[in-house]
N, C-alpha and C positions, 0 to 999 in steps of 0.2 A: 504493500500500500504506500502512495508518495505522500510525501510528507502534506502537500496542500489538502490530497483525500482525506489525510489524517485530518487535519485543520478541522475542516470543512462538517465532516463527523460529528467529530468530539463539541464544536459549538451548538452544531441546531440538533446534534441528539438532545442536547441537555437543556436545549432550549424545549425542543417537543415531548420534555420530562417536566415544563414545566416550573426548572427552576429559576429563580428570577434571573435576573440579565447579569447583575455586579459579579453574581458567585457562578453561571457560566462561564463566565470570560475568565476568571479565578480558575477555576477548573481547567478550564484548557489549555491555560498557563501548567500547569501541574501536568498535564497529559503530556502534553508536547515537552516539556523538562525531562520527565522522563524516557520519555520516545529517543530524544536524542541523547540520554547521559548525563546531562547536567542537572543532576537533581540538585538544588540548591533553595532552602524553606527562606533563609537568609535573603539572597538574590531577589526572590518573588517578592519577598516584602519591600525590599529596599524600593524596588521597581512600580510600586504601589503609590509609596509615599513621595518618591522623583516625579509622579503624574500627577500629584496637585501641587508641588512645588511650585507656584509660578502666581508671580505677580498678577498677569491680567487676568488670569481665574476669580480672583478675589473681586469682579466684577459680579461675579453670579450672584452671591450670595445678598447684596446689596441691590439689584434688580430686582431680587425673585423677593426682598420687605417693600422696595416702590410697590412692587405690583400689588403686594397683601394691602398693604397701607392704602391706596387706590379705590381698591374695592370693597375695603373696610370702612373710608371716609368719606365716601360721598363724590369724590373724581370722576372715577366710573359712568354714576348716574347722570351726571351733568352734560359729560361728553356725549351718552347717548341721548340726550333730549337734544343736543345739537345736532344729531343728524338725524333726529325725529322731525328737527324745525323745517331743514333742509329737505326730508325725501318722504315725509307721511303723508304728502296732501293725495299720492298717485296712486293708481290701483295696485293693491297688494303692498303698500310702502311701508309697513312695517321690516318687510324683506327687504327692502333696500336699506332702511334704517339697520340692518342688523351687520349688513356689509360695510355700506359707510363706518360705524361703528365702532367696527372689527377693524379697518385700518388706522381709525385715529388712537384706536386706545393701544395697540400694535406699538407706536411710536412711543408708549410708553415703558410699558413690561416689559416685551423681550422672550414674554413665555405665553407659548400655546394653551397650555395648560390653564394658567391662571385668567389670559382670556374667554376661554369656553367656557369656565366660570363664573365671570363678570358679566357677558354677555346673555349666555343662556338663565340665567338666574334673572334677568333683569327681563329679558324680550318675549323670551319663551313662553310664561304664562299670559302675557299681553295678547301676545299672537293668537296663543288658544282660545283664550275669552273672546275674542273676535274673532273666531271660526275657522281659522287658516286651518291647511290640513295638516297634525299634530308628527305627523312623519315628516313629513316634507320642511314644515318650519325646524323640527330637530335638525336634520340633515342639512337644513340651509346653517343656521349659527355656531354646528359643528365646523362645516364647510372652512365656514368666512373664517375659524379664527385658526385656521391654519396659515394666513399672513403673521400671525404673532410672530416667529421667526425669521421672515424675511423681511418686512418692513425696518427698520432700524426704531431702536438699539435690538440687539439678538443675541440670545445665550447663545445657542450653534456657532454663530459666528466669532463670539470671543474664541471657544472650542477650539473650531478650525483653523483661526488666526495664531493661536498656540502650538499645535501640532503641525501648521506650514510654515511657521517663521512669515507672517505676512501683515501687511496692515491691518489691523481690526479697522481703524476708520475707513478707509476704503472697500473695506466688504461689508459694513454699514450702507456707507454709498451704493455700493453697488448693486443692495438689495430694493431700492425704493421705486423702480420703473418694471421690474417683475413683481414688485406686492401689489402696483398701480391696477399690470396685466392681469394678475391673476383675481383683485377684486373687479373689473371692469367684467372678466369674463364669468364673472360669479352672478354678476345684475343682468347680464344678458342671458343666463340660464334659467333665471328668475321671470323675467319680463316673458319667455316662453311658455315660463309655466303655468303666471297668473291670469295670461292673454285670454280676455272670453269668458272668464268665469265669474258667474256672478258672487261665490263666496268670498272672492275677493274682493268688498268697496274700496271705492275712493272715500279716503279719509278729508275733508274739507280743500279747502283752496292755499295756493302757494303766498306765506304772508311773510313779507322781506321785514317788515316791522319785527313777526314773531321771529325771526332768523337773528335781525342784530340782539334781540333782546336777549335769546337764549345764550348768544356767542356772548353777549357782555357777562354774564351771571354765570357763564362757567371760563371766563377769562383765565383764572388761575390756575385751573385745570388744562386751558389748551397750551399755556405757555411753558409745561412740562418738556414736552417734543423740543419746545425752541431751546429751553437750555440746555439738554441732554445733545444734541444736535451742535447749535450755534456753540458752545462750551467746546467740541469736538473737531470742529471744520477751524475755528478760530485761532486753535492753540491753545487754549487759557487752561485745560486741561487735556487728560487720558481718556479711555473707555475706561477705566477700571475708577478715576476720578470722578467723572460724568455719572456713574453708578453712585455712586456716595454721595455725589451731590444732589441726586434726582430723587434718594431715600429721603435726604432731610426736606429736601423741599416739599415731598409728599407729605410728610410730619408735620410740617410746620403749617402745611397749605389745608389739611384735613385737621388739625387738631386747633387750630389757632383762628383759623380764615371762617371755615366752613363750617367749624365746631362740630363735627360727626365723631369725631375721632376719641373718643373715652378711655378714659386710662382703664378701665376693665375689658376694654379691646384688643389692649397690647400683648395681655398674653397668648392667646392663641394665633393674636400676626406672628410672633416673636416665634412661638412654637413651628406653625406652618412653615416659617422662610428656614429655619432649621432643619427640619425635615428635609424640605424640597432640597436644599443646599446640601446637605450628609448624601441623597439618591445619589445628585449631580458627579458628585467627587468621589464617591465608591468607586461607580463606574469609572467616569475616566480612571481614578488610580487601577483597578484592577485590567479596563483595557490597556493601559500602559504596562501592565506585566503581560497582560499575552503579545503587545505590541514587539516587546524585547524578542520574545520568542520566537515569533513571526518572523520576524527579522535575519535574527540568527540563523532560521530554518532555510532563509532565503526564499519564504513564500513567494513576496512580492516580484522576484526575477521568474518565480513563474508561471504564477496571474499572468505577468507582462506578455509572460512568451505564449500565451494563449489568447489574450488579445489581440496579440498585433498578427500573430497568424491569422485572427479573424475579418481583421481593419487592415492590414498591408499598409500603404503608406499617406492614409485617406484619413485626414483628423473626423471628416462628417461620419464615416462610418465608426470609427473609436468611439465619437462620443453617443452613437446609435447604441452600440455593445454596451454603454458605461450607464447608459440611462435604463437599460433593461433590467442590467441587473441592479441598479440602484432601486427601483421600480419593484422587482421580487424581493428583494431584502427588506424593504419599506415594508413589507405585508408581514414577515417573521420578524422584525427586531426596532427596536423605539428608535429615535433619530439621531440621539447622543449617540451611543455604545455604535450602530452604525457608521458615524460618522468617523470615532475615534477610531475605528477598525479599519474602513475602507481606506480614508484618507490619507494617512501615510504608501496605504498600499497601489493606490491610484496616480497620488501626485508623480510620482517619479514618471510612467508611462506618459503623462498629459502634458510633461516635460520634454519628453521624445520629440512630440509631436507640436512644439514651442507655441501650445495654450497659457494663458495666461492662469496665473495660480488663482488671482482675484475673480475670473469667470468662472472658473473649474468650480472654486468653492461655493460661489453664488449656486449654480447650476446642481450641484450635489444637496445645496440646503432645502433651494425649494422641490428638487424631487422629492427627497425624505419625508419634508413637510406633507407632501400627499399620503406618505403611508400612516400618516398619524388617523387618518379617516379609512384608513383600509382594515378589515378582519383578519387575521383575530388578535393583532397584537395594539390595534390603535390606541393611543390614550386619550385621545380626546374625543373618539369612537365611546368609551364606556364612562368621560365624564362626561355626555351627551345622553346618554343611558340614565347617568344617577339624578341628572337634573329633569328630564322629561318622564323617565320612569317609561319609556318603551327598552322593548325587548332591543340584543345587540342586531338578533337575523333584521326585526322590521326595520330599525333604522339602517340597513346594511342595505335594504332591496331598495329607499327611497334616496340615498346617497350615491350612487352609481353613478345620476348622469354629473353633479360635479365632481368627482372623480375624473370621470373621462373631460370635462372642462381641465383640470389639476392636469394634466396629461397635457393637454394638449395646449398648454399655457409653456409646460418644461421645454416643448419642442421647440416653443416658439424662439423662448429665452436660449436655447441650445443653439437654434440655426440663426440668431440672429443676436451674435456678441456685444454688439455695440448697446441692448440694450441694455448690459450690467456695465461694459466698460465706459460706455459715457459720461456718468456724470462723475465717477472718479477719476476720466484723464483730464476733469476740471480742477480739481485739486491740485495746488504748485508740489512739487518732490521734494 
């Protein structure tokens, strides 16, 4: 058996055993140690603890309290009454409100997770009291907030910026005209579906009065984005800076401004960003021990030599191969631990083929981000579940056609680089 069968095995057996993600990838470190001889318990750990080693990680941790803190204090709600103001007057426009939404509050978290949260908690029973159809509206606020990731700021992204040696600000940038596309193509699978039906009213008339009124009263709430952003494009700070600054100003802006924010609220933010931050950093440290391994095993030379015997010397067709199976993997494994795995073992090949690191990564995050909606491993598939309280198969059968939207958004951004390298080659070096 070659070492890559071996790989290959030892992860998705244990994965289709069920075991969680952190302590697979742990395991297959230990598999593959032994396979090759270097059993080392030492090694494994040290290798563990070298994967969260790192300065701009310390950005997650401080996103994933913005994002509690957010949806704790009242931010949240505010942002979505502005794109209520903005898109409810139209037939079905709750559904567009739930898109708009989804990208403005994107610019805040950074986490898929914690928007399908904020969103579906907030839209979801609205929808339903007004008749929409209860699969369909789940399947749309699932949808939309698979932007959490690729709109800027973005956990993934810090991730991948770590394990490429590459700008995080620039694959920030590079994410904001594929979150445009993919929410653009999310309202036009919508406008399809509400086209004709009478369950769906029109909710009153388009009133610019109630637009500036609602953008003034959540003013402090929208100008989250501009500091996390303008703080980042400027200089004046890091990503990993930008992160701390964008926790306190959600504290200060929800506990002081907005006054939602209650000191007996703080414990279970405090708790939840803990949690979340402990998943984050398992993983990557334990994919960073099967990473070493990998390595050593010389996996990656022979991925390589199997893709390019597929793709010969045609980068369209590489990244044909590269999306396919980013596309299967998205379906068995979360977006992180994918990411940490594939990406070291990709990047060198897309280097071959003189892809830019900053597209490669764009291009891998919002694939992934589709599998977070695919069966049976999606997270935001069964926090779509806990909030609507439908079954996974029904929301599985009415999520399909954005799926195939999610799909056919990747190709786009795939065959057409300019629209992640653009507004990063506006940035001076």
């Amino acid at each position: 058996m070659s070492v890559l069968t071996l790989f290959l095995s030892a992860l998705f057996g244990f994965i289709l055993l069920t075991v969680p993600i952190a302590f697979a990838l742990f395991l297959t470190a230990l598999v593959l140690s032994l396979t090759m001889g270097v059993w080392s318990p030492a090694l494994i750990i040290q290798s563990i603890f070298r994967g969260i080693d790192s300065f701009p990680l310390m950005a997650i941790p401080f996103f994933l309290l913005a994002g509690e803190i957010m949806n704790t204090g009242g931010i949240s709600e505010r942002i979505i009454l502005v794109a209520k103001a903005m898109c409810g007057h139209v037939r079905g426009g709750l559904g567009y409100v739930t898109v708009v939404a989804s990208m403005l509050i994107s610019g805040v978290s950074g986490s898929a997770v914690a928007d399908t949260s904020a969103i579906g908690s907030i839209l979801y029973p609205v929808m339903k009291k007004e008749g929409y159809d209860p699969h369909k509206a789940a399947a749309l606020f699932a949808a939309s907030t698979t932007n959490g990731p690729i709109i800027p700021p973005s956990i993934p992204m810090v991730i991948f910026g770590v394990i490429a040696n590459v700008s995080i600000i620039r694959l920030f940038i590079g994410g904001v005209i594929p979150g445009l596309i993919l929410g653009v193509g999310l309202m036009i699978g919508w406008y399809f579906h509400v086209r004709g039906k009478a369950r769906y009213h029109v909710e009153g008339k388009f009133n610019l009065v109630g637009v500036l009124k609602s953008c003034f009263d959540a003013f402090w709430a929208l100008f989250l984005p501009v500091i996390i952003l303008g703080g980042i494009l400027l200089g004046i700070c890091t990503a990993t800076e930008a992160a701390v600054v964008s926790a306190v100003y959600a504290f200060v802006v929800s506990a002081f401004i907005y006054r939602e924010l209650k000191v007996t609220d703080m414990l279970p933010v405090l708790v939840n960003t803990v949690r979340g931050t402990a998943v984050v950093l398992f993983v990557c440290g334990a994919a960073m021990a099967a990473a070493y391994f990998i390595t050593t095993a010389q996996i990656p030379e022979l991925l390589a030599g199997v893709l390019l015997r597929l793709s010969g010397d045609s980068w369209v067709i590489f990244m044909f191969w590269v999306n396919v199976l980013l596309l299967i993997v998205g379906c068995v494994m979360d977006l992180t631990p994918a990411l940490l795995i594939l990406g070291p073992m990709l990047l060198p090949i897309a280097a071959k083929y003189g892809l830019d690191p900053i597209y490669f990564g764009v291009v891998m995050i919002v694939n992934l981000c589709i599998g977070l909606i695919t069966p049976p491993v999606g997270n935001i598939l069964y926090v779509a579940c806990g909030i609507s309280k439908i079954s996974v198969s029904e929301i599985s059968r009415a999520i399909w056609p954005n799926v195939v939207i999610g799909i056919i958004v990747i190709f786009i951004v795939t065959y057409l680089p300019w629209t992640v390298t653009y507004l990063p080659g506006l940035i001076p070096k």
